[in-house]
C-alpha positions as CSV (number, residue, x, y, z in Angstrom):
1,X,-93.1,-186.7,-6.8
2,X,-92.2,-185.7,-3.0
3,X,-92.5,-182.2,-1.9
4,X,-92.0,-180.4,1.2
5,X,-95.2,-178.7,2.8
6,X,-94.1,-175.6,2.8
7,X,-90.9,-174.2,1.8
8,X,-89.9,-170.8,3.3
9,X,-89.2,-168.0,0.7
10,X,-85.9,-166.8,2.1
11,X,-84.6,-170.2,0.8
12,X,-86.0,-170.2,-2.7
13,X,-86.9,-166.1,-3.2
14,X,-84.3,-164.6,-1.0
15,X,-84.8,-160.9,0.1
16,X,-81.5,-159.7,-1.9
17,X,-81.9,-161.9,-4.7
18,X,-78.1,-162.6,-5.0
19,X,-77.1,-166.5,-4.7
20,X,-73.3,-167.1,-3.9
21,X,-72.5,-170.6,-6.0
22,X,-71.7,-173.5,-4.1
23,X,-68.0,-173.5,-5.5
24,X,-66.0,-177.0,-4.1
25,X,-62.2,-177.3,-3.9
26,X,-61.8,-174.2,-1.1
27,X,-63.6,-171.0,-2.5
28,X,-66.8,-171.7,-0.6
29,X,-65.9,-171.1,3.1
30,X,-68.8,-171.2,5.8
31,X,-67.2,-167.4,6.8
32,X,-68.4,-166.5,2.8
33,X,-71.9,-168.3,2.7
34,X,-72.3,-166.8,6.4
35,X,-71.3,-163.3,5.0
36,X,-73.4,-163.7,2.0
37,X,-77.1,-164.9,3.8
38,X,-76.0,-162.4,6.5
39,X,-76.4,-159.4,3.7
40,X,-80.1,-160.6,3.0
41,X,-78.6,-163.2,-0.1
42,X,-78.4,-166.8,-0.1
43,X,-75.2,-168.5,0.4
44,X,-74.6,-172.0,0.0
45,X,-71.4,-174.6,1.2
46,X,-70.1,-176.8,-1.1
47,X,-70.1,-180.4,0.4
48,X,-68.7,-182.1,-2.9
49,X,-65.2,-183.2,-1.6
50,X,-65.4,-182.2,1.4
51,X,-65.2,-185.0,4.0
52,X,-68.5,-184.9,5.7
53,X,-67.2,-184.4,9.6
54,X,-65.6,-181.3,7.9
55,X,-69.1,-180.0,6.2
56,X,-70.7,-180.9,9.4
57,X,-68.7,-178.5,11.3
58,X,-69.2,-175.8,8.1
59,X,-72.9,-176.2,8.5
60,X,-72.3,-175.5,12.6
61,X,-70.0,-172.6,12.4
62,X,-72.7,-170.7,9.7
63,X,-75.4,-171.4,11.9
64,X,-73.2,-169.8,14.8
65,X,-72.6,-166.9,12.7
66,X,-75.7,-166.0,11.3
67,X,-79.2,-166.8,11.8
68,X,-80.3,-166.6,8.2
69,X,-80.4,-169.8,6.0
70,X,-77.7,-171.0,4.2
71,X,-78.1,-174.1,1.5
72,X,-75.5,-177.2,1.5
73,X,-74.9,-178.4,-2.0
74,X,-74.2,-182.0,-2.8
75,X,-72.5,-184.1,-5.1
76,X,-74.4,-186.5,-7.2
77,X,-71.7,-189.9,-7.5
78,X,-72.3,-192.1,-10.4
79,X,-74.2,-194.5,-8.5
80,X,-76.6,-192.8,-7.1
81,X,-76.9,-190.8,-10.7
82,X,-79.8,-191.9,-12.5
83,X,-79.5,-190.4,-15.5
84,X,-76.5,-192.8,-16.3
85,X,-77.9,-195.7,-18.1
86,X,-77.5,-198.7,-16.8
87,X,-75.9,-200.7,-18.9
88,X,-72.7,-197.4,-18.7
89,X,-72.6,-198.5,-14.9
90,X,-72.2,-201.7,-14.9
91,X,-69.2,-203.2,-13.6
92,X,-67.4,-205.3,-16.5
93,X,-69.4,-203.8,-19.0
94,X,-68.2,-203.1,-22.4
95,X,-68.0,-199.2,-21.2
96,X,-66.6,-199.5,-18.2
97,X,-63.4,-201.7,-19.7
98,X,-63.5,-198.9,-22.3
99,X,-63.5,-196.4,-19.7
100,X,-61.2,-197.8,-17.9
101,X,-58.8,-198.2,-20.7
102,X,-58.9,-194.6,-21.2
103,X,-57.7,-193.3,-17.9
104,X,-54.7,-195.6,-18.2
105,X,-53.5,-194.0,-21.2
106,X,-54.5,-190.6,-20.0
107,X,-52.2,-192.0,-17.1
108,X,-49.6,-192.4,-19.9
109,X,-49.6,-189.5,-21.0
110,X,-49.5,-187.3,-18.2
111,X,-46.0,-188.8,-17.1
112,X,-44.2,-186.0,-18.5
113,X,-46.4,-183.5,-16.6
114,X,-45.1,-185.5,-13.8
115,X,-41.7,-185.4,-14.6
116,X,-41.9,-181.5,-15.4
117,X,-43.0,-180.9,-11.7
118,X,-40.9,-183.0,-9.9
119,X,-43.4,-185.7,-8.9
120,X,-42.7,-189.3,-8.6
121,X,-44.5,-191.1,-11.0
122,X,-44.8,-194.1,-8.4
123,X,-46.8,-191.2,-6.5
124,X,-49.1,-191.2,-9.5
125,X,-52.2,-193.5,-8.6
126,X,-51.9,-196.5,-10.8
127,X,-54.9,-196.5,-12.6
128,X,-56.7,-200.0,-11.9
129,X,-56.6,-198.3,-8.4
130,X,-59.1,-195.6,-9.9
131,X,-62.6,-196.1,-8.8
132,X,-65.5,-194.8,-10.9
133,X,-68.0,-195.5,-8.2
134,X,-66.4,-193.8,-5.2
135,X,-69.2,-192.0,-3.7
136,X,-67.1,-188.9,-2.2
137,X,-69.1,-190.0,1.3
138,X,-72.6,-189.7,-0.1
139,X,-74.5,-192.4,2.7
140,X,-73.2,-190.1,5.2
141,X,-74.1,-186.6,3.4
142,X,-77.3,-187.3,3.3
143,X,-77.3,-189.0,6.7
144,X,-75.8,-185.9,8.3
145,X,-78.3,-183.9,6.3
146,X,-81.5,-185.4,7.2
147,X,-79.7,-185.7,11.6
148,X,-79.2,-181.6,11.0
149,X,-82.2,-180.9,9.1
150,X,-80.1,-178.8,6.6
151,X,-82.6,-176.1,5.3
152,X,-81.4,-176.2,1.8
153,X,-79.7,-179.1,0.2
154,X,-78.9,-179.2,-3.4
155,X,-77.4,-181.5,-6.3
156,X,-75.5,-181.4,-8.6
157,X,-73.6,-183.4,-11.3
158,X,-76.9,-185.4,-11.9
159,X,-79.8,-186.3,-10.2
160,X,-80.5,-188.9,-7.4
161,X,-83.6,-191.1,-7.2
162,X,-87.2,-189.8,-5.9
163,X,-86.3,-192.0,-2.8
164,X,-83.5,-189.8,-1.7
165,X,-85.9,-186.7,-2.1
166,X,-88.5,-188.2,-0.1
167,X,-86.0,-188.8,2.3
168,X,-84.5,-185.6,2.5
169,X,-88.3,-184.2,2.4
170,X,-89.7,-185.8,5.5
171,X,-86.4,-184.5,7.3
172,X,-87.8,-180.7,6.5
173,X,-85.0,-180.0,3.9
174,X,-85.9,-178.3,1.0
175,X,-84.2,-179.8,-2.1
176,X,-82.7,-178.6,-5.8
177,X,-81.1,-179.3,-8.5
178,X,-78.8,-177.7,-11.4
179,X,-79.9,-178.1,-14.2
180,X,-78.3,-177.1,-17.5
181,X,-81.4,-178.1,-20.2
182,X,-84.9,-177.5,-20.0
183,X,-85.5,-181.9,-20.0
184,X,-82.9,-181.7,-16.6
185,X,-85.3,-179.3,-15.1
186,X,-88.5,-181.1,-15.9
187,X,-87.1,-184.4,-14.8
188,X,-85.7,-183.1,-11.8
189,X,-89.1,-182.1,-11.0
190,X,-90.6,-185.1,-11.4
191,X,-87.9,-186.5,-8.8
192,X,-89.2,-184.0,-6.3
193,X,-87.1,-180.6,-6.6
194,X,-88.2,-177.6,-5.1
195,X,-86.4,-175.4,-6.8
196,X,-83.8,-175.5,-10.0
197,X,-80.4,-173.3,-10.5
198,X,-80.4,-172.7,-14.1
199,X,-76.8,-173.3,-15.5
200,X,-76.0,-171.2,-18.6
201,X,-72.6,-172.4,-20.5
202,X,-70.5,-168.9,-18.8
203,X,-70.3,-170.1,-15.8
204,X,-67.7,-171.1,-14.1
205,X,-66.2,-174.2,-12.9
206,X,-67.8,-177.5,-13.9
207,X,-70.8,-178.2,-15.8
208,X,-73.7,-179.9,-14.4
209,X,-74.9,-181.8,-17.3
210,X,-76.6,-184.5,-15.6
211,X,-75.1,-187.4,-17.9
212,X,-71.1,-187.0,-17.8
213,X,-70.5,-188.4,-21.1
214,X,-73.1,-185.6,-22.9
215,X,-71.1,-182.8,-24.4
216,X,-72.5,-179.6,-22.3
217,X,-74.7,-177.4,-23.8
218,X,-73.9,-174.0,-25.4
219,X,-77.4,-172.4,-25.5
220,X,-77.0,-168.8,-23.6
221,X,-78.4,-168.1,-20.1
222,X,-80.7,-166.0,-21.4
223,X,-82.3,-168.1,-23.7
224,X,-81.8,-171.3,-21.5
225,X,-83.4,-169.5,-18.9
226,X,-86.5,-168.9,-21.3
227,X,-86.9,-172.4,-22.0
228,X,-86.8,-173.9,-18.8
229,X,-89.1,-171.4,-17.1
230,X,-91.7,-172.6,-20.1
231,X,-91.1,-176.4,-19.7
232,X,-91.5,-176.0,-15.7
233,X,-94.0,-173.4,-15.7
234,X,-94.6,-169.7,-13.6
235,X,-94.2,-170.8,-9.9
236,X,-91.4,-173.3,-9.9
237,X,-88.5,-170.8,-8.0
238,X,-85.5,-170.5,-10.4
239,X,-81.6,-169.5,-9.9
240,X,-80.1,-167.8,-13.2
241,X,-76.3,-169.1,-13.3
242,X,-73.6,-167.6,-15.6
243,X,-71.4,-164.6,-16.0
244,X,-73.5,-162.5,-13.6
245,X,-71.1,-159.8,-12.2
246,X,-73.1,-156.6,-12.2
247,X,-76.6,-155.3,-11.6
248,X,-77.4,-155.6,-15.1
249,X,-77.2,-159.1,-15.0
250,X,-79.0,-159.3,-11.9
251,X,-81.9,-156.9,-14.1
252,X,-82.1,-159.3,-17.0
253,X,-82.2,-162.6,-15.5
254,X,-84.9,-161.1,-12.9
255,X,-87.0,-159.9,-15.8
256,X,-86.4,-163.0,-17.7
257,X,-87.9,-164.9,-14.5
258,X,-85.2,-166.0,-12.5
259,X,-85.9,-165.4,-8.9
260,X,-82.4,-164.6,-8.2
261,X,-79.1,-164.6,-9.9
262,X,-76.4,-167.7,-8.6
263,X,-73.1,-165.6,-8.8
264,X,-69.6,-167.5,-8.3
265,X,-67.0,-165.8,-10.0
266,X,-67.9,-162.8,-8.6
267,X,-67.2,-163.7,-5.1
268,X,-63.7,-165.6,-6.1
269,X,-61.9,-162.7,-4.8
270,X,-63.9,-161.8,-1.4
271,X,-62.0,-161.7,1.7
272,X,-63.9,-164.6,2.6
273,X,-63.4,-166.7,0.0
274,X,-61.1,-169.6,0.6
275,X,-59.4,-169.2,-3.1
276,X,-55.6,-170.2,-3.2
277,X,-53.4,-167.5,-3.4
278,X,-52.4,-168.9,-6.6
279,X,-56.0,-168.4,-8.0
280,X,-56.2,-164.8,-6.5
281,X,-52.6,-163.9,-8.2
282,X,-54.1,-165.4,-11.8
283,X,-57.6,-163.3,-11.4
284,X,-55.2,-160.2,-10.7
285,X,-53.7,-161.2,-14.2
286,X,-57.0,-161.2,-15.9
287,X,-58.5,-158.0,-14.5
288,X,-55.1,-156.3,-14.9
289,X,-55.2,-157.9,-18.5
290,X,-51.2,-159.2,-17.9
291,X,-52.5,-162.9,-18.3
292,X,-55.4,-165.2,-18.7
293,X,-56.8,-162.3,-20.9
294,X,-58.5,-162.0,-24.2
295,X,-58.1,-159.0,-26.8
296,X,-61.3,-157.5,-25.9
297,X,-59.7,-157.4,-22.3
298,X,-61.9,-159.9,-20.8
299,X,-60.5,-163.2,-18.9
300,X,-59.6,-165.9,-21.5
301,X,-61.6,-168.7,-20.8
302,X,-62.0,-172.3,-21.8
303,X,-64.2,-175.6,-21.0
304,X,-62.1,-178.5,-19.8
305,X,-61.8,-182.1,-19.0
306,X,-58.2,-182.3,-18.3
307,X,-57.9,-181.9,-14.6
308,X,-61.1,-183.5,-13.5
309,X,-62.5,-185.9,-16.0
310,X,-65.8,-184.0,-16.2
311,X,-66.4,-180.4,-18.4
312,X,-65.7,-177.4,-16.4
313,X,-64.6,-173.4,-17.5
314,X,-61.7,-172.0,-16.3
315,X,-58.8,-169.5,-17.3
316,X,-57.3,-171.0,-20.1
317,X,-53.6,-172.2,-19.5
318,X,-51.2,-174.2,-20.8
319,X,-52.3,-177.8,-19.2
320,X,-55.5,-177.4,-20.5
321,X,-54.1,-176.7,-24.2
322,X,-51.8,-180.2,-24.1
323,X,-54.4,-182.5,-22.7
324,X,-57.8,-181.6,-24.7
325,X,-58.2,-185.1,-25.4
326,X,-58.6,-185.9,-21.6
327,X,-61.9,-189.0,-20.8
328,X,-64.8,-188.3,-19.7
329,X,-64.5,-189.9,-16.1
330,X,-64.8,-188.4,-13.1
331,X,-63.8,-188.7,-10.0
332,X,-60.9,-190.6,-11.4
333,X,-59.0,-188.6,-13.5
334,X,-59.7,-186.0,-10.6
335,X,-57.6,-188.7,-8.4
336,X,-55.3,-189.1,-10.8
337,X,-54.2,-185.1,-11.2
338,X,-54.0,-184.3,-7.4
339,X,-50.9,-185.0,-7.2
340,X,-49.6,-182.7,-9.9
341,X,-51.9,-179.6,-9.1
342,X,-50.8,-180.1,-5.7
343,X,-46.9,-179.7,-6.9
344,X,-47.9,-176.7,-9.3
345,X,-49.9,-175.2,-6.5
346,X,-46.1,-175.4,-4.3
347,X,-44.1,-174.3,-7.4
348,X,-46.5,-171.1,-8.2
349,X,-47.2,-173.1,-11.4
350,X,-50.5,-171.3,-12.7
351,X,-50.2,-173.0,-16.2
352,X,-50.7,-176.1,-14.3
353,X,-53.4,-175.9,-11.9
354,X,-57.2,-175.8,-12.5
355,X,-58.4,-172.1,-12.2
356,X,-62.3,-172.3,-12.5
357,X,-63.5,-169.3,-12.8
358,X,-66.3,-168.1,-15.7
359,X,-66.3,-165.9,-18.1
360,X,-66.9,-162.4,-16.0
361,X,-63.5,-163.2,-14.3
362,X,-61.7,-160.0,-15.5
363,X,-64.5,-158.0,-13.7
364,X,-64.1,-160.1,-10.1
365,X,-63.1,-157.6,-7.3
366,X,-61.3,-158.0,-4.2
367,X,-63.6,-156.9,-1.1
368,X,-65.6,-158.1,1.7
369,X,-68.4,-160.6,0.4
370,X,-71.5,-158.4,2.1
371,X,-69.9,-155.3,-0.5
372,X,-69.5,-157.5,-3.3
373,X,-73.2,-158.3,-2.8
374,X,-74.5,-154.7,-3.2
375,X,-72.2,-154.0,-6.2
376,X,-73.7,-157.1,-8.0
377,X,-77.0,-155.6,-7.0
378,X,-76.0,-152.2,-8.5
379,X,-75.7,-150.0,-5.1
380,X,-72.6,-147.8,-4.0
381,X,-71.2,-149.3,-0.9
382,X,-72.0,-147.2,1.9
């Protein structure tokens, strides 16, 4: 097990104990991590896709714009995941040719969708073109990571070797992991983690169940929260993650041990946040109750593998509903549908686009990220 020295409390007990979610795909601009660690919280950019020359210059421009800490979270790629068995990996294996058999007739079947919104289905990728083991630039993440001595790193979809944390450790990085069972958190440990964001089954956007083919877990935050601080014990730091919108959230995970409460929803609609305007005009729907709303008038949402191959919660819409039976591979099927949530993105298309967002999505407000802070923490904007 590798550990840092010493790892400074503003990274793992931050003096506002509000964490904003690493959220990948646009939401998690430096300007909102910035804004975030500049109100006394902890905000984090979200590397995973993100070409690292880009999340180079992220990490830059937050350190230019405040001098408190912001974390960089990381995706885990399959092959540097090793809580994939090996004999799942391996290239020509009896999975693999299985796996790969299902993406081409999830290809099939999404040539209507492609039809529907006007894309060629030549522009669809073919699907022996798919690659299971892309890496989405992982060498030189964590190459860039140990060069800037990146305070705060953290993984998630699965959990790299102890090398990698010994790595990142003798760089002066403090590392973590999300972790959605109480056996993720202890192994994660035992790889070197500093500190552990708790992932309870309302939050939004994907799952970080460390093996992609396990079905996610549906034990509540609170209760997950319980288990894991018993499995890792009292002074491992914690980050309570799921449908935390208001101070009373904030309260219960705090008194269930958290150290601080990882809130991404809640920040979807700050002026900071680099959410489409197509996402912004659904979350309007949901707190309005118009669309993408439930009886009890909060968002509808649902847990899907349709857009990216891997589980993930987001308003329910119509995509979602007519390809339920989508594999369990990421990042290809995540390759596969760019080109059709890029032509619903252009048509204003909101039944065909991923919306992640979790399950407090009705209740997300539009306002500068450093106000949305105190209203999570339960204090009247000054």
């Amino acid at each position: 097990m590798s550990t840092t020295p010493s790892v400074p409390a503003s990274l793992t007990r931050p003096a506002v104990p509000v964490v904003a979610a690493p959220m990948a795909g646009g939401p998690s601009t430096w300007q909102l991590a910035a804004a975030v660690s500049a109100a006394g919280g902890l905000g984090f950019l979200a590397g995973g896709m993100r070409p690292v020359e880009r999340l180079v210059q992220d990490v830059e421009s937050a350190r230019q714009a405040t001098q408190a800490p912001v974390g960089v979270n990381l995706f885990v790629p399959e092959p540097a995941n090793t809580a994939i068995p090996a004999e799942r990996s391996a290239p020509g294996s009896e999975a693999r040719r299985r796996r790969a058999a299902e993406v081409a007739a999830y290809r099939s079947s999404l040539l209507a969708e492609a039809a529907r919104l006007g894309v060629d289905p030549a522009g669809l990728p073919a699907a022996e073109s798919l690659e299971p083991d892309a890496t989405d630039g992982w060498d030189a993440k964590l190459d860039a990571a140990e060069a800037g001595a990146w305070p705060l790193v953290t993984f998630t979809f699965g959990l790299p070797s102890p090398e990698v944390f010994a790595r990142l450790h003798a760089g002066g990085s403090a590392l973590g992991v999300t972790v959605t069972t109480a056996a993720e958190a202890t192994r994660a440990l035992e790889h070197g983690a500093d500190l552990l964001s708790v992932q309870g089954p309302e939050s939004g956007g994907h799952r970080s169940v460390h093996d992609p083919a396990a079905d996610p877990g549906t034990t509540a935050l609170a209760d997950l929260l319980a288990e894991v601080r018993a499995a890792v014990g009292p002074s491992v730091p914690l980050f309570a993650a799921g449908g935390i919108m208001e101070a009373d959230g904030v309260r219960s995970v705090l008194a269930a041990g958290a150290n601080a409460a990882q809130c991404g929803t809640a920040f979807l609609r700050a002026h900071e946040a680099g959410t489409s305007a197509l996402q912004r005009a659904a979350l309007d729907q949901a707190a309005a109750g118009t669309h993408f709303a439930a009886p009890d008038g909060s968002a509808r949402t649902a847990l899907t593998r349709a857009y990216s191959g891997r589980w993930a919660r987001g308003l329910e819409n119509d995509f979602m509903l007519r390809h339920a039976d989508a594999p369990a591979a990421y990042p290809e099927v995540n390759v596969l549908t760019q080109p059709l949530r890029a032509a619903a993105t252009a048509a204003g298309d909101a039944e065909s686009v991923s919306l992640w967002a979790g399950v407090g999505a009705a209740r997300a407000r539009t306002a500068p990220a450093a106000e949305i802070v105190t209203e999570i923490l339960g204090v009247s904007p000054q």
